[in-house]
N, CA, C and O atoms as a Tinker XYZ file with bonds, in Angstrom:
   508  protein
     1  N      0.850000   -1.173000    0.000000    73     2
     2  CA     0.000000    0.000000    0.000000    64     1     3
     3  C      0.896000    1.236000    0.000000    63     2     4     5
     4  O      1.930000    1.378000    0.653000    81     3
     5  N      0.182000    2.338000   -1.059000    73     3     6
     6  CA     1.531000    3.363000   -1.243000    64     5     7
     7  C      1.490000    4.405000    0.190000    63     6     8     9
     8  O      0.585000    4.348000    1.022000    81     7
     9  N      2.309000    5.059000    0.243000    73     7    10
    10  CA     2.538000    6.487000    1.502000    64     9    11
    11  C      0.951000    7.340000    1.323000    63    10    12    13
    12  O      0.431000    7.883000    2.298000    81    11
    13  N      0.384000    7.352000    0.104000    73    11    14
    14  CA    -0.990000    8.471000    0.028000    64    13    15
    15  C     -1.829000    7.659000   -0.110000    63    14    16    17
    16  O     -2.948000    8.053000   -0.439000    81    15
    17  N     -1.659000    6.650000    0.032000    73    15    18
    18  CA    -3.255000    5.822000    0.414000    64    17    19
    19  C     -3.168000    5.734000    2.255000    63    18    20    21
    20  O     -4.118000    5.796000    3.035000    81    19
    21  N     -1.954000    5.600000    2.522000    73    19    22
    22  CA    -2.202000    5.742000    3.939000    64    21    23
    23  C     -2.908000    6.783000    4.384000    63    22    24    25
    24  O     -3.969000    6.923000    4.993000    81    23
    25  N     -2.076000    7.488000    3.944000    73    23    26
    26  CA    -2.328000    9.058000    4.527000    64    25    27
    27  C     -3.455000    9.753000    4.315000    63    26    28    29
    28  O     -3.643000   10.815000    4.909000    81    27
    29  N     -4.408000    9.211000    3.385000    73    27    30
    30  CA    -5.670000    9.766000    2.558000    64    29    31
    31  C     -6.677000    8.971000    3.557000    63    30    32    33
    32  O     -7.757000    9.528000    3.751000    81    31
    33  N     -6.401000    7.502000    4.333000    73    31    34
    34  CA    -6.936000    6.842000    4.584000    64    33    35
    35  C     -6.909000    7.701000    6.478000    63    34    36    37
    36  O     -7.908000    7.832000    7.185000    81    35
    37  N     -5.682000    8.076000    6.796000    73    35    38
    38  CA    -5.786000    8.355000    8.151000    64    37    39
    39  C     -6.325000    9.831000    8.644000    63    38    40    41
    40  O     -6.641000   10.066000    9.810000    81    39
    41  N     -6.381000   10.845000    7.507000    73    39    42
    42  CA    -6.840000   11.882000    7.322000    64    41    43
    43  C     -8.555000   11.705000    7.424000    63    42    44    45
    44  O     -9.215000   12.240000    8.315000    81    43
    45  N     -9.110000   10.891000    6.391000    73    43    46
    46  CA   -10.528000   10.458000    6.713000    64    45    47
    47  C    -11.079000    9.661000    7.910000    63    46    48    49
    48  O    -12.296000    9.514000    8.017000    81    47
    49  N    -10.265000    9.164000    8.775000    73    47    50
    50  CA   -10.793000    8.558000    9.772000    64    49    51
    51  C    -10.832000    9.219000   10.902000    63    50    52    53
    52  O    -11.678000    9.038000   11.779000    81    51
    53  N     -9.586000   10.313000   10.955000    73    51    54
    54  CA   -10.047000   11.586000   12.387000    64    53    55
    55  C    -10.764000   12.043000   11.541000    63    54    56    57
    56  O    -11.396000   12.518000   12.484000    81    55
    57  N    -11.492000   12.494000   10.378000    73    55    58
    58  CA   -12.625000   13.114000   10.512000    64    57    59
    59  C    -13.961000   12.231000   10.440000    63    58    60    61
    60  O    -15.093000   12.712000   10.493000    81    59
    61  N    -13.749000   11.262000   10.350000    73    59    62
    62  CA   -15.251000   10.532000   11.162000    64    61    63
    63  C    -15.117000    9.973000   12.691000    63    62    64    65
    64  O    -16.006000    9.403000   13.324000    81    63
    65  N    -14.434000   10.129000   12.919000    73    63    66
    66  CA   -14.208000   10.246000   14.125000    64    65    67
    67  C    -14.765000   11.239000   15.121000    63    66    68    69
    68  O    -15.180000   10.989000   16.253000    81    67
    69  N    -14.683000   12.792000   14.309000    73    67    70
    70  CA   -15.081000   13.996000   14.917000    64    69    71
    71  C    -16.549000   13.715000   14.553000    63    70    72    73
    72  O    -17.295000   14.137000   15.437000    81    71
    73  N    -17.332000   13.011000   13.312000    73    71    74
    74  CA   -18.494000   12.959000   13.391000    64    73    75
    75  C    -19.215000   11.729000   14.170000    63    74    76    77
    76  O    -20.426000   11.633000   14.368000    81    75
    77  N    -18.382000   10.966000   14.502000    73    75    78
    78  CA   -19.168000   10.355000   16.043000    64    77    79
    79  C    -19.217000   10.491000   16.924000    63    78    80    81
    80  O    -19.927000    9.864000   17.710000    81    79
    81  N    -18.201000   11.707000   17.260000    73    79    82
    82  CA   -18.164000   12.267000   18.594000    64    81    83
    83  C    -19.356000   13.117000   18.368000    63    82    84    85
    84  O    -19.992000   13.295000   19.407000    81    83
    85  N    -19.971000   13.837000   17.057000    73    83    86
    86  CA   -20.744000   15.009000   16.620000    64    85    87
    87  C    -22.555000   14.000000   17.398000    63    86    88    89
    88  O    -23.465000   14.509000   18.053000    81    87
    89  N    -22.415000   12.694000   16.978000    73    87    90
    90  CA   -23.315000   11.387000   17.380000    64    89    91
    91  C    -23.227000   11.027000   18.501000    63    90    92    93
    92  O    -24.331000   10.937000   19.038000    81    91
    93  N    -22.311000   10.744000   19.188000    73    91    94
    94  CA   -22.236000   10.724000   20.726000    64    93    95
    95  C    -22.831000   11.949000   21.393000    63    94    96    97
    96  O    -23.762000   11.753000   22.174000    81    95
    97  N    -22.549000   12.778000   21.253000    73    95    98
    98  CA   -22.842000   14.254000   22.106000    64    97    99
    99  C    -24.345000   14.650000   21.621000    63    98   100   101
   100  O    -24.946000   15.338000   22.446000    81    99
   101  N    -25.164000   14.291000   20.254000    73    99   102
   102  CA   -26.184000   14.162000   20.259000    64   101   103
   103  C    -27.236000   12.920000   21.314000    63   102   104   105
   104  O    -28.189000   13.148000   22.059000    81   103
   105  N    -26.790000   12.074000   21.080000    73   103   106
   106  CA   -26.948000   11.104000   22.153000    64   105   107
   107  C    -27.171000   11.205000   23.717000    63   106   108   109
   108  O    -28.046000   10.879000   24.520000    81   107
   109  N    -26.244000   11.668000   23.734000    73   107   110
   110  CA   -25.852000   11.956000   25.466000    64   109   111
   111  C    -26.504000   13.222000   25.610000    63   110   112   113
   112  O    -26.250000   13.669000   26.728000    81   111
   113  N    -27.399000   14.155000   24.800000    73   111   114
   114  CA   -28.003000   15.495000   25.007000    64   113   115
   115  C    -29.722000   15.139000   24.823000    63   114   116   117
   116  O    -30.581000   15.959000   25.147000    81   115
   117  N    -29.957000   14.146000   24.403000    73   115   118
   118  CA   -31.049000   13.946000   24.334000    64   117   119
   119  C    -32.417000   13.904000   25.295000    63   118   120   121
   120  O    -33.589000   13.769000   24.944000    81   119
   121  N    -32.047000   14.011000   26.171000    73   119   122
   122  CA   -32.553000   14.334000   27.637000    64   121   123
   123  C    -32.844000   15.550000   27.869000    63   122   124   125
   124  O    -33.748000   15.724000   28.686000    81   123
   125  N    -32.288000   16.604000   27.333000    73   123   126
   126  CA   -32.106000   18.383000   27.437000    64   125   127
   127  C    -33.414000   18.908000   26.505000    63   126   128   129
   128  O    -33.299000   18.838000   25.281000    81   127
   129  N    -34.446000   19.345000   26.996000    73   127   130
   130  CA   -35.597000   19.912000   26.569000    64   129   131
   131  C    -34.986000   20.937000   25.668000    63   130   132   133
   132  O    -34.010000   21.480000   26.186000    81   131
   133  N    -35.183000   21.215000   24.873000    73   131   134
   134  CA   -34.762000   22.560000   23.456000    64   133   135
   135  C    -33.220000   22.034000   22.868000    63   134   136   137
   136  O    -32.571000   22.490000   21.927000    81   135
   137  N    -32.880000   20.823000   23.856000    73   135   138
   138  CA   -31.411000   20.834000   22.678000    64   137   139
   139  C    -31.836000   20.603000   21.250000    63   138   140   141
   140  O    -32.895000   20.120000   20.849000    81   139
   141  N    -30.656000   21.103000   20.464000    73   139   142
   142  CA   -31.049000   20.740000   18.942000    64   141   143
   143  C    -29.810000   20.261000   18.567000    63   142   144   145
   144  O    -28.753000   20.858000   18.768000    81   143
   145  N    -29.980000   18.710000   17.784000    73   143   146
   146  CA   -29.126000   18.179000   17.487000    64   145   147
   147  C    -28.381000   18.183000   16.111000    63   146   148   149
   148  O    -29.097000   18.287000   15.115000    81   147
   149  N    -27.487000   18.116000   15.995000    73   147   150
   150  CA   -25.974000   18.845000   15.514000    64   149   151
   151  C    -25.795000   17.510000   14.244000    63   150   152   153
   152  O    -25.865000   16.320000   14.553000    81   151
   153  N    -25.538000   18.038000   12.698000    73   151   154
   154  CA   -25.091000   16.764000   11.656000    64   153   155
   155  C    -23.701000   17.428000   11.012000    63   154   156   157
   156  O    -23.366000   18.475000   10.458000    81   155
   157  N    -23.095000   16.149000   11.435000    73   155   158
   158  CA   -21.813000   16.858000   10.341000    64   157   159
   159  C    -22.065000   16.401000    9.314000    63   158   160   161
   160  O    -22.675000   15.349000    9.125000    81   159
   161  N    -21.398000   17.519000    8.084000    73   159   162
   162  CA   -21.136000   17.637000    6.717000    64   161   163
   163  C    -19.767000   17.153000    6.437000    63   162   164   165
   164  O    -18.822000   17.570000    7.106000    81   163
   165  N    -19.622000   16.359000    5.555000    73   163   166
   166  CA   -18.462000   16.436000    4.616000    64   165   167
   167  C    -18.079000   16.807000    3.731000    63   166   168   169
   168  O    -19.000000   16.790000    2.914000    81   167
   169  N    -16.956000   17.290000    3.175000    73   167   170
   170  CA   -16.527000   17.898000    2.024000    64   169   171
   171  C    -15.045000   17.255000    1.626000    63   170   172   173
   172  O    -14.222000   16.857000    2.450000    81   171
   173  N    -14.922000   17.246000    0.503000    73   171   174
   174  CA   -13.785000   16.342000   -0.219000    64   173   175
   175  C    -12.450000   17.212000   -0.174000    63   174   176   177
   176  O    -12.706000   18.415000   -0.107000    81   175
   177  N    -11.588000   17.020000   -0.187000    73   175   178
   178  CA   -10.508000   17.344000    0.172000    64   177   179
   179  C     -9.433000   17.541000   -1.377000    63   178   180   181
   180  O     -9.631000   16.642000   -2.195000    81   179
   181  N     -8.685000   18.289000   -1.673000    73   179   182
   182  CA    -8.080000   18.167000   -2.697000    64   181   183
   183  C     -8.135000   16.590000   -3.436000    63   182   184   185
   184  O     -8.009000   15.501000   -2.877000    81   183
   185  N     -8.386000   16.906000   -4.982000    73   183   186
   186  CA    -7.733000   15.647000   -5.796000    64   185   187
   187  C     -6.983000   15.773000   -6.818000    63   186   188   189
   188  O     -6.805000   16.897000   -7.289000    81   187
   189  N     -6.440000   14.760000   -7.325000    73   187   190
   190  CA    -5.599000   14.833000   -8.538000    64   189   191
   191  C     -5.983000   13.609000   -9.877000    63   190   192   193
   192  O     -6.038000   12.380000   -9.861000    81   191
   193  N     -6.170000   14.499000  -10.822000    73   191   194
   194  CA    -7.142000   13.923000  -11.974000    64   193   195
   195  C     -5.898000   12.849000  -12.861000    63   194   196   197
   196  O     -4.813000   13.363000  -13.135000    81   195
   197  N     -6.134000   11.567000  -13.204000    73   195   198
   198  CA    -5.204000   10.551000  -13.594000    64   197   199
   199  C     -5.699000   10.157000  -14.794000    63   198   200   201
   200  O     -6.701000    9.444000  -14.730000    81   199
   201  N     -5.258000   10.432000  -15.921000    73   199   202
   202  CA    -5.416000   10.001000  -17.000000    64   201   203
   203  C     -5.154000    8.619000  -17.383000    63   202   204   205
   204  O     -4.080000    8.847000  -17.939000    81   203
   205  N     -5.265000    7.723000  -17.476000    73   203   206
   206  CA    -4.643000    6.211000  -17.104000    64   205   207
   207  C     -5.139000    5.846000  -18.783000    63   206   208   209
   208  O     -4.364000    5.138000  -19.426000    81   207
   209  N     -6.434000    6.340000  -19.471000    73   207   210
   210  CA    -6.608000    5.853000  -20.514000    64   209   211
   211  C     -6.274000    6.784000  -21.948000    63   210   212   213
   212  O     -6.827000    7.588000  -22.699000    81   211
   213  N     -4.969000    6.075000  -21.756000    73   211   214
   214  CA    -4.245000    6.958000  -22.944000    64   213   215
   215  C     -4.772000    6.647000  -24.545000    63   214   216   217
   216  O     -4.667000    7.503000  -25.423000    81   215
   217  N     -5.282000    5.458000  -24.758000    73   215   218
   218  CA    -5.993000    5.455000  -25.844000    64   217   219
   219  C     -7.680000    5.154000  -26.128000    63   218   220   221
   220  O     -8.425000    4.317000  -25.619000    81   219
   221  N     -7.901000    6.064000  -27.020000    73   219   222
   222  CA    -9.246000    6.699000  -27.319000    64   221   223
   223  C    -10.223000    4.931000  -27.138000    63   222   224   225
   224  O    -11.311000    4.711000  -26.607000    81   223
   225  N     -9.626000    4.342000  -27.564000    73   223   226
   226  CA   -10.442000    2.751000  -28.228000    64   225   227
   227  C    -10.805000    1.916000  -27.095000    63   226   228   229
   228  O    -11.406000    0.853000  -27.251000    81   227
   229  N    -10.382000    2.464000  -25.713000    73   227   230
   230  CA   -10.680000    1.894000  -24.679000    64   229   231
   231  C    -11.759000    2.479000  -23.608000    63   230   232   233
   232  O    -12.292000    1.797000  -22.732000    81   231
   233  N    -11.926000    3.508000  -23.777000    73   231   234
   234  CA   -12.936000    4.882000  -23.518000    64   233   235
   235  C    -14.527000    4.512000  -24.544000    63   234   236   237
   236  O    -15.598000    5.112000  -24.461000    81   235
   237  N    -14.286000    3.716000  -25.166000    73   235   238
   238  CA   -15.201000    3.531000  -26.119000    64   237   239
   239  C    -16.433000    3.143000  -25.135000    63   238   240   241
   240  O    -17.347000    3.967000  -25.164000    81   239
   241  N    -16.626000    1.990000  -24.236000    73   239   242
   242  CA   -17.594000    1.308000  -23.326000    64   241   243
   243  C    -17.486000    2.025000  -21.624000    63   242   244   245
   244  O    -17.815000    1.555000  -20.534000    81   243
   245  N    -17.112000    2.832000  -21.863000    73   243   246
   246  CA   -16.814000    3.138000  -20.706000    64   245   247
   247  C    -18.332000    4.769000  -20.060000    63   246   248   249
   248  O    -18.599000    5.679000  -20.845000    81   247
   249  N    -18.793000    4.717000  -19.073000    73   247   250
   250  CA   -20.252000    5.824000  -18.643000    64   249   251
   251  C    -19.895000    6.405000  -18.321000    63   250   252   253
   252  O    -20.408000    7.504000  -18.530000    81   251
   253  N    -18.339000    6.353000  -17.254000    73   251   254
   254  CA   -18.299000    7.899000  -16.790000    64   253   255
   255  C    -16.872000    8.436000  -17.457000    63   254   256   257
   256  O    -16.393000    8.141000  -18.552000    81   255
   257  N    -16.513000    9.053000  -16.740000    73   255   258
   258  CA   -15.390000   10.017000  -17.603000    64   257   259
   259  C    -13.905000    9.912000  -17.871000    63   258   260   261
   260  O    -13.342000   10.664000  -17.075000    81   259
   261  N    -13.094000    9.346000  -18.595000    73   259   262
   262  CA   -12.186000    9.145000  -19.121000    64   261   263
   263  C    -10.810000    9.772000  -17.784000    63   262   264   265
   264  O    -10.544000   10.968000  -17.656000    81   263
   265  N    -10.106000    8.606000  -16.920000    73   263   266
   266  CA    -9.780000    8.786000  -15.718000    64   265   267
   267  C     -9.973000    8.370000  -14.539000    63   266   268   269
   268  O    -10.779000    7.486000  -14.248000    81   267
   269  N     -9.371000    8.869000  -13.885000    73   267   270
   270  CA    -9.184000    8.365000  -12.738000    64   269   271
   271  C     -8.825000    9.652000  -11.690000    63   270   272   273
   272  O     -7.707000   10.155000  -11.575000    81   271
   273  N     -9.809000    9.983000  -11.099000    73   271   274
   274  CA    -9.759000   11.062000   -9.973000    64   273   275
   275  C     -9.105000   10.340000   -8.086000    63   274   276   277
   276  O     -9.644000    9.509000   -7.355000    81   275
   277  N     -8.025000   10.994000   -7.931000    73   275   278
   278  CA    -7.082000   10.344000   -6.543000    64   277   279
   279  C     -7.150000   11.242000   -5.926000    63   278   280   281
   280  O     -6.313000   12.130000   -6.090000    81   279
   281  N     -8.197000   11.381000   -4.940000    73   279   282
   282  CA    -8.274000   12.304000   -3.778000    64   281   283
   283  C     -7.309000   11.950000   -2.193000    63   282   284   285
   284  O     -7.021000   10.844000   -1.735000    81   283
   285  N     -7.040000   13.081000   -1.735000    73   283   286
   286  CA    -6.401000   13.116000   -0.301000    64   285   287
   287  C     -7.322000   12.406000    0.573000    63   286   288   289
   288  O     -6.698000   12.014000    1.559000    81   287
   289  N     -8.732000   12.031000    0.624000    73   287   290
   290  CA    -9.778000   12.185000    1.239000    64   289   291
   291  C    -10.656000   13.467000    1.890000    63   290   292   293
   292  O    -10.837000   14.546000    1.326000    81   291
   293  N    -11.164000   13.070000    3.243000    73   291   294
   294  CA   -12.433000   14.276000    3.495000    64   293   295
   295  C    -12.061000   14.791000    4.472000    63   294   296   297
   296  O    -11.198000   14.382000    5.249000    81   295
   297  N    -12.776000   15.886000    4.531000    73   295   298
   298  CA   -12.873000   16.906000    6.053000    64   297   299
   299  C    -13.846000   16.885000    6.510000    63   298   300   301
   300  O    -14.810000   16.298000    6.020000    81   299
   301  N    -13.856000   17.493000    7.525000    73   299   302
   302  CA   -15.199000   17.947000    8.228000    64   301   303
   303  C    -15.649000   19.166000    7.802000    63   302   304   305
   304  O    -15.100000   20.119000    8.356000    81   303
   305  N    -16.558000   19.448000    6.911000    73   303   306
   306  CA   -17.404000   20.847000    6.212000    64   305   307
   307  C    -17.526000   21.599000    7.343000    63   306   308   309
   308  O    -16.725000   22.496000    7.607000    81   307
   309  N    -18.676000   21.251000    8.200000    73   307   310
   310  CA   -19.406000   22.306000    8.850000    64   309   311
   311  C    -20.420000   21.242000    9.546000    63   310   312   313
   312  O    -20.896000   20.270000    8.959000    81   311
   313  N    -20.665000   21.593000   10.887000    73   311   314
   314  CA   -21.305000   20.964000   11.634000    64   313   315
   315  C    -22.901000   21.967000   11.973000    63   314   316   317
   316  O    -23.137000   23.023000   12.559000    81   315
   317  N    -23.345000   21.413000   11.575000    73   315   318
   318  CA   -25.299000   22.245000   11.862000    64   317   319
   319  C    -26.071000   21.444000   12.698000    63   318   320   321
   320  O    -26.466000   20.284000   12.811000    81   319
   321  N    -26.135000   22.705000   13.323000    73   319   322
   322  CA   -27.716000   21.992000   14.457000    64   321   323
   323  C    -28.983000   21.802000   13.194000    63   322   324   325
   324  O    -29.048000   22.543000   12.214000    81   323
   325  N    -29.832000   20.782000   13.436000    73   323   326
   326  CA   -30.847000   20.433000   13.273000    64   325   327
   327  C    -31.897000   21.282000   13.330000    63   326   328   329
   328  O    -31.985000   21.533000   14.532000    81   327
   329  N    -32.993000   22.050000   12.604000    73   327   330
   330  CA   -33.646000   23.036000   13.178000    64   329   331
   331  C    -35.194000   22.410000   13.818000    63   330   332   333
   332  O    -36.035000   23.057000   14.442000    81   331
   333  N    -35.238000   21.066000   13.464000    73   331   334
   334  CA   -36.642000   20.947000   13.162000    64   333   335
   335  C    -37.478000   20.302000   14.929000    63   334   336   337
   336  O    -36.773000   20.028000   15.901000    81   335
   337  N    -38.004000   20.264000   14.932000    73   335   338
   338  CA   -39.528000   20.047000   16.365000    64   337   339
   339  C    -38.838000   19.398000   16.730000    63   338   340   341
   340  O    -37.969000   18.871000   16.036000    81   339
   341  N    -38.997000   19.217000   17.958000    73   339   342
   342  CA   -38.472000   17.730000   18.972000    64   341   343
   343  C    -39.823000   17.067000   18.952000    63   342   344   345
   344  O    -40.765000   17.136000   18.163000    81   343
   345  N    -39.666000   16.554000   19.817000    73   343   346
   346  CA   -41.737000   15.203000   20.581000    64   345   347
   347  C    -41.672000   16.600000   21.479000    63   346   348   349
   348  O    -40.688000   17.137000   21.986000    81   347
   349  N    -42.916000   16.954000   21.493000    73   347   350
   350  CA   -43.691000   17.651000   22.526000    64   349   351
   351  C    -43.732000   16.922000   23.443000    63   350   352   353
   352  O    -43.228000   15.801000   23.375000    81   351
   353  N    -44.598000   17.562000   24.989000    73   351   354
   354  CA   -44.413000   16.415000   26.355000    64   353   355
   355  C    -45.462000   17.215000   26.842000    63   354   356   357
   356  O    -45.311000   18.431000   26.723000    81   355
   357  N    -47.155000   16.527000   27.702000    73   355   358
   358  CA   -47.731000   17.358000   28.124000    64   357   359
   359  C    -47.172000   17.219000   29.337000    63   358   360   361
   360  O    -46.727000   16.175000   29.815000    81   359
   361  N    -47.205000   18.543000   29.949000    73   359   362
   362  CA   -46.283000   18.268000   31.510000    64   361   363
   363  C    -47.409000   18.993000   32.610000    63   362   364   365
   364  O    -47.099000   19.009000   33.801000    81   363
   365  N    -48.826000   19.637000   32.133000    73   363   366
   366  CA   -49.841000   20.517000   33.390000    64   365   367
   367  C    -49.460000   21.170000   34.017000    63   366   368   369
   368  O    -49.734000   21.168000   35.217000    81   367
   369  N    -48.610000   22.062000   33.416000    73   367   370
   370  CA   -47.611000   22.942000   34.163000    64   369   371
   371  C    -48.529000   24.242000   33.571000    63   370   372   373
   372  O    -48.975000   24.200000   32.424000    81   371
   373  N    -48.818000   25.658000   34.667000    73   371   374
   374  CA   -48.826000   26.579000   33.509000    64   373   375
   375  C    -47.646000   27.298000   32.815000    63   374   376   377
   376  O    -47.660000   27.497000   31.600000    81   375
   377  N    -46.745000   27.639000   33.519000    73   375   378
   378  CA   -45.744000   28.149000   32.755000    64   377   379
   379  C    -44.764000   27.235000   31.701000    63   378   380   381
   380  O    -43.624000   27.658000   31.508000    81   379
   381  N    -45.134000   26.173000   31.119000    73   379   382
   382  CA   -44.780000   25.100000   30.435000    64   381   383
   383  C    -45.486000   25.619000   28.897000    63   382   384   385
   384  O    -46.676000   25.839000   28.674000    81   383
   385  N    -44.474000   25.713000   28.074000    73   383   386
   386  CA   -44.950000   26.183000   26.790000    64   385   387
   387  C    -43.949000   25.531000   25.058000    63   386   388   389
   388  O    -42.764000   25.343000   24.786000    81   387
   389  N    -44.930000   25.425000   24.492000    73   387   390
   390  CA   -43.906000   24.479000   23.349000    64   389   391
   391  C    -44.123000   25.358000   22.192000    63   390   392   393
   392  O    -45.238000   25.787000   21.894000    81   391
   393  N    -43.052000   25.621000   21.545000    73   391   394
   394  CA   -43.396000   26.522000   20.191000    64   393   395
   395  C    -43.334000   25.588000   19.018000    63   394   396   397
   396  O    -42.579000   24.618000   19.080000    81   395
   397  N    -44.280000   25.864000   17.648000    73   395   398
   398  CA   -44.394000   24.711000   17.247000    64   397   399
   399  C    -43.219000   25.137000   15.586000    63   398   400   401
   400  O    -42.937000   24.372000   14.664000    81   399
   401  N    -42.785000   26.652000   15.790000    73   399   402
   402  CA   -42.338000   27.036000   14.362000    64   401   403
   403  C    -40.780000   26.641000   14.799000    63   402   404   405
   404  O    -40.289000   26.889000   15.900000    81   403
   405  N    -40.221000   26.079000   13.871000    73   403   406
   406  CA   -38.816000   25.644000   13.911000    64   405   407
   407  C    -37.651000   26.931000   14.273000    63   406   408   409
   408  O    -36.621000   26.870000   14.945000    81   407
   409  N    -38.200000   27.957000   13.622000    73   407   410
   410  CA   -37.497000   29.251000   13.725000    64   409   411
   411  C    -38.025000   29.816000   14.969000    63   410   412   413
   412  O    -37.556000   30.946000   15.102000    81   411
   413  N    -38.455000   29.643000   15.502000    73   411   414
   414  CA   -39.237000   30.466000   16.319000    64   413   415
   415  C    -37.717000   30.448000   18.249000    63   414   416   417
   416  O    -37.154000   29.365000   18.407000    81   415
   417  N    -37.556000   30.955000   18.718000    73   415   418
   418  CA   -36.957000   31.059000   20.190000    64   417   419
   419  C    -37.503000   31.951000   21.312000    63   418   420   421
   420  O    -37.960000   33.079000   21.131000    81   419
   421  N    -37.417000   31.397000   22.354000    73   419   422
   422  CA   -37.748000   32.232000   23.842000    64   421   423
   423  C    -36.018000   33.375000   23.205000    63   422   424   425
   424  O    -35.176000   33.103000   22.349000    81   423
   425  N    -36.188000   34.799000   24.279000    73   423   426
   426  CA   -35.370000   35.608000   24.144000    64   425   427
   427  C    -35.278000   35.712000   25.719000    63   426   428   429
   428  O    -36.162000   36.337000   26.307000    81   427
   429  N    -34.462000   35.248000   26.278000    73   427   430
   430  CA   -34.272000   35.281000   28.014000    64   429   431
   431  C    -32.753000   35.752000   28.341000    63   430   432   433
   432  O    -31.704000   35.540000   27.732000    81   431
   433  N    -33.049000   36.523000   29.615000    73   431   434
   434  CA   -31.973000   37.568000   30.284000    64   433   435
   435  C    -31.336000   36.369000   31.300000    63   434   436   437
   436  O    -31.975000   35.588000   32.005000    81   435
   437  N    -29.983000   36.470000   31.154000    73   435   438
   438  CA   -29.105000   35.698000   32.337000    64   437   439
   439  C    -27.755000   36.311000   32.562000    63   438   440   441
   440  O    -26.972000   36.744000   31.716000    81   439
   441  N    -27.625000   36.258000   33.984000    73   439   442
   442  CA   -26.579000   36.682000   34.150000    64   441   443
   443  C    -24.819000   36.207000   34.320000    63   442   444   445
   444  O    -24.280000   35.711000   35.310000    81   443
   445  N    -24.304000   36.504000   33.204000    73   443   446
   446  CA   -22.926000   36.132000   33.824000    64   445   447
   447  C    -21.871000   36.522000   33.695000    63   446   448   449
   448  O    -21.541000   36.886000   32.566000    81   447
   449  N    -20.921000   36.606000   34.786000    73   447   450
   450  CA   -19.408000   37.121000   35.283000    64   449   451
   451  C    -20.415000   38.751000   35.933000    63   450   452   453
   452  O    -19.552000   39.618000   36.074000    81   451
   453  N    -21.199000   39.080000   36.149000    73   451   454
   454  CA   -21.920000   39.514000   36.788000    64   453   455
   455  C    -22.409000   41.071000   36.275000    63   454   456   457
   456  O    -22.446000   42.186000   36.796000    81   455
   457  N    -22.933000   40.203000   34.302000    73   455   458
   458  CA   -23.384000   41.076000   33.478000    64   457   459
   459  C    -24.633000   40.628000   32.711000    63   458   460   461
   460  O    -24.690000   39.493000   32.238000    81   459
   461  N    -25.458000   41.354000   32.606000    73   459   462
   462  CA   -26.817000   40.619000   32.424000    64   461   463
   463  C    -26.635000   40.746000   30.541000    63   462   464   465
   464  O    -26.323000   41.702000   29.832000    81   463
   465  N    -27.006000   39.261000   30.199000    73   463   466
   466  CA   -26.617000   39.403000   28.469000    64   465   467
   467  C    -28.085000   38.593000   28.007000    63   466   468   469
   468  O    -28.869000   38.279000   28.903000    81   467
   469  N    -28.290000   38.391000   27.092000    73   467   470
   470  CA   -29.641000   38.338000   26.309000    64   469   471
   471  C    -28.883000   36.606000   25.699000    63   470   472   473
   472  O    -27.778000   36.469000   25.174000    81   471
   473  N    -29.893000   35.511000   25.994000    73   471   474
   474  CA   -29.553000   34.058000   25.277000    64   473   475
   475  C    -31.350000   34.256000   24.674000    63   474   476   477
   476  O    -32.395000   34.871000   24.889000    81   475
   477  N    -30.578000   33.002000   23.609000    73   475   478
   478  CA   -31.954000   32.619000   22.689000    64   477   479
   479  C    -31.655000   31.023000   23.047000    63   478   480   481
   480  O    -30.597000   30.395000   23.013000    81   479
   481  N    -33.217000   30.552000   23.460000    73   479   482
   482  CA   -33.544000   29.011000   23.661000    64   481   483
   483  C    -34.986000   28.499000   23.129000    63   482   484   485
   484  O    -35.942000   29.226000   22.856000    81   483
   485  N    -34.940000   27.306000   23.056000    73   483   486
   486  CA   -36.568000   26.581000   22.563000    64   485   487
   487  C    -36.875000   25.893000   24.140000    63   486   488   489
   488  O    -37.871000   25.265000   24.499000    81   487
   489  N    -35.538000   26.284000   24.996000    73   487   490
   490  CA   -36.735000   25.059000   26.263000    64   489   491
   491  C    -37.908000   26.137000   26.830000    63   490   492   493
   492  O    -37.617000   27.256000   27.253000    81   491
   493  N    -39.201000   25.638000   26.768000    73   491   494
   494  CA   -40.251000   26.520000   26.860000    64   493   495
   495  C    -40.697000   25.722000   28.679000    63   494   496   497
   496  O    -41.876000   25.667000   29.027000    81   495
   497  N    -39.500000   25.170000   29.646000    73   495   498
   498  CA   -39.909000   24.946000   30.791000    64   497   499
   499  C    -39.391000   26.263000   31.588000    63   498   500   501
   500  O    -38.196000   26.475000   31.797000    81   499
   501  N    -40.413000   27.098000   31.995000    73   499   502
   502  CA   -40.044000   28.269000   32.758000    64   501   503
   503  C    -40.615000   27.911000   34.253000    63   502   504   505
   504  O    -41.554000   27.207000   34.622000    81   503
   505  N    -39.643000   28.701000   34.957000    73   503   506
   506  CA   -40.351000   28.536000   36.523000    64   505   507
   507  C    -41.265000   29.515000   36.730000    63   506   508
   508  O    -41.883000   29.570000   37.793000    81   507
């Protein structure tokens, strides 16, 4: 096995790696009323285009495109929260409230290092 198949091969595996940790931590948050869970993206990583079919007469039966594309492998794109509903929960609470628009957030004041700053959340359990 050559030096860039290794290396193409160990490059793609810390980054699925970072996307099961991206699966674990969804997992382990699932319990958290308004969490929204997180998908990583991939994106391809440099390649280098290989001409291997130097004559026309062999290209003849062939669907896709004349070559051989040798990528480094993948990265990690960009990791996105999920926007969409969780399961509702009736809980007979009155201050217990569920919003049903995906876009939609509570706008709540909290304080910290002992400065009052403005967070946006979907957990609609207020005391």
């Amino acid at each position: 096995m050559s030096l860039r198949a290794l290396r193409q091969a160990s490059t793609t595996m810390n980054q699925i790696q970072k996307q099961l940790d991206t699966v674990g931590h969804n997992m382990a948050n699932t319990s958290i009323p308004g969490y929204k869970s997180q998908q990583a993206e991939f994106s391809n990583l440099l390649f280098q285009q290989m001409n291997n079919l130097t004559d026309p007469a062999n290209a003849e039966a062939h669907l896709t495109p004349v070559g051989l594309r040798m990528g480094t492998g993948a990265r990690l794109g960009a990791i996105n929260p999920q926007m969409d509903i969780g399961s509702m929960q009736t809980t007979d609470r009155d201050l217990d409230v569920a919003l049903e628009d995906p876009t939609h957030f509570f706008q709540v004041s909290v304080e910290e290092d002992g400065e009052e700053i403005t967070q946006f959340t979907r957990d609609g359990s207020f005391i």
